[in-house]
Phi, psi and omega in degrees: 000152205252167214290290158353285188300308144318286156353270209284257179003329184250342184270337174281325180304310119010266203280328146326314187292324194288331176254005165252018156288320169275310170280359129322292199294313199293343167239038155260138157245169155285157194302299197222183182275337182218140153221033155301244172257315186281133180249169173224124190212177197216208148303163170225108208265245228271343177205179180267122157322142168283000167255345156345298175294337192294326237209333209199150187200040174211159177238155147209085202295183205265339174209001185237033148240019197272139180316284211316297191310321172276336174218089155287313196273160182273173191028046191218102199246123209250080189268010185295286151347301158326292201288300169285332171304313184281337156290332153297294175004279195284351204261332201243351161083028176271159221264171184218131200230121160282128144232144319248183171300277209234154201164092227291335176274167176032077142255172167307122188300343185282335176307269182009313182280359179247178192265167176322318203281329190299292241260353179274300164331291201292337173288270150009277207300314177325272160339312167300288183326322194273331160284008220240318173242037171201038180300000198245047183265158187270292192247135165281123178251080169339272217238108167261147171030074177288351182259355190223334176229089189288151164287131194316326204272053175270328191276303113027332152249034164122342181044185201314279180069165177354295202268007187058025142205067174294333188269005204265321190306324192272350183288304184303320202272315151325321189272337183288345172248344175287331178267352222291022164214053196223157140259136181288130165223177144263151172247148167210180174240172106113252191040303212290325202261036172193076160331335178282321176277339176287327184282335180304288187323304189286011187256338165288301189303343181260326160323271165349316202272312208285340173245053155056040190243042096228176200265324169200182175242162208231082175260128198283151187213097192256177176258004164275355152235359183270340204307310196238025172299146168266174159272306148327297182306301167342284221275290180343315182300287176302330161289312199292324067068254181307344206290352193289332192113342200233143176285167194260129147239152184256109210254343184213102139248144182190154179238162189213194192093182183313175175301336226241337187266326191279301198307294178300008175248339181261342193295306226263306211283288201292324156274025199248309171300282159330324182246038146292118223280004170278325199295137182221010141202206184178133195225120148247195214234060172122156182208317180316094168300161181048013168231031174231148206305334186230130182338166157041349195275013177277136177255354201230093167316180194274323187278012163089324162109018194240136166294161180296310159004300185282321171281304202302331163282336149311289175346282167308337176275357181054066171191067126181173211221136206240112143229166189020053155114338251207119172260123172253138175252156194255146171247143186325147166061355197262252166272089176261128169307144159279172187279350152307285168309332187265344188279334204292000000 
């Protein structure tokens, strides 16, 4: 074979290699969009989506670990939704959050109707049962939104009390023993945009701390304060927040508008969260059109997809690689482009 032929020989292999390489890289996705220290995750309503594991590597489901949902009839437990989210979960090795305990929305209609001694019972029992079949969840959300949506059945497990949040001290201490290798938060809403509520909240959260019943804090970033939160308000929030000691998670966030409004609200927003060194995850709250709680708030169309938001959040997390038109995504720890490959 003559030197030519040769060539051309090793330059056809070459180009060969290069394109079943490319089509090799081109049908890896990622396990999730980050697998660092920080997880980033998202919800699970009525199934698991089949682009889930692509995007995300934390659970939190959206209503069927909430009490009403599981005992709409009292002593009647309906745990199924429940099951699969935490099975996938656990099946994926991702971190998995009961949300929630206690909690003045979607409770039972029935509790409301019983007497102290009943709604005390029953609450207990509550706690116990979720510990009992979901103690190996990486997080508990104890008590959600103490500022804003109290539980009818509040005097009945300690009321106002001394500290004038005596029943959320009895929540916890019920969840440390029923949870005892789980970490404990609280949750709230309207926090990231109102520095006045964030100090109520750490003032609850200092209570909690001094007698060692929680782990972290749980703040919701909904899009009805992030569309028009500053950023400057953010970082306020989140330093008073972190000055507490405890990480931070950012448990519901999502955003909304047109393609061109929702991208420039996370370009600006979402890194202000993530890299605030108390934030230690971030779940957002749905990705999915026409299966999220609010118009516009989706990152993923329906017709599969991805909103501009959503490739800007690959961007940013650096696991993908865009040439000559064509987005290849890489699999972690695997296949890293060389600095050759990403210049073609």
């Amino acid at each position: 074979m003559s030197k030519k032929s040769k060539l051309w020989k090793v330059v056809g292999t070459v180009a060969m290699t290069g394109v079943l390489c490319t089509t090799f890289m081109s049908e890896y996705s990622y396990a999730s969009l980050t697998n660092g220290s920080k997880f980033l995750g998202n919800i699970i309503a009525g199934s698991v989506p089949s682009s889930y594991g692509t995007y995300w590597n934390q659970v939190t489901p959206e209503n069927s670990t909430k009490w009403g949902a599981v005992e709409g009839n009292r002593n009647s437990m309906n745990w199924g939704q429940a099951d699969m989210a935490y099975n996938y979960a656990q099946s994926k090795g991702y971190p998995f959050k009961f949300h929630t305990l206690v909690w003045g929305s979607q409770e039972p209609t029935w509790v409301k109707n019983l007497s102290a001694a009943e709604q005390k019972a029953e609450v207990t029992q509550w706690i116990q049962l979720a510990g009992q079949k979901y103690g190996k969840s990486a997080f508990v959300d104890v008590v959600n939104e103490p500022l804003h949506a109290k539980p009818s059945y509040r005097n009945a497990i300690g009321g106002d009390g001394a500290t004038g949040w005596d029943w959320i001290i009895w929540s916890f201490q019920q969840a440390r023993q029923q949870f005892p290798n789980s970490k404990l938060l609280i949750n709230e809403y309207g926090v990231i945009g109102d520095p006045a509520l964030a100090d109520q909240y750490v003032n609850i959260i200092n209570i909690l701390k001094s007698r060692g019943l929680i782990d972290g804090i749980g703040i919701q970033c909904h899009h009805f304060n992030m569309n028009t939160v500053s950023t400057s308000t953010m970082t306020t929030v989140l330093n008073k927040l972190g000055a507490t000691g405890l990480p931070i998670y950012v448990s519901e966030l999502d955003m909304s508008g047109d393609d061109a409004t929702q991208l420039a609200r996370y370009k600006e927003k979402f890194p202000v969260l993530w890299n605030h060194p108390s934030v230690k995850g971030v779940t957002l709250w749905g990705y999915i059109q026409n299966q999220t709680w609010e118009p516009n708030t989706h990152l993923l169309n329906s017709n599969g997809t991805e909103r501009p938001a959503l490739k800007w959040l690959k961007q940013f997390f650096g696991q993908s690689v865009t040439t000559e038109g064509q987005s290849i995504m890489l699999e972690k720890d695997s296949m890293q482009p060389t600095e050759e490959t990403v210049q073609q």
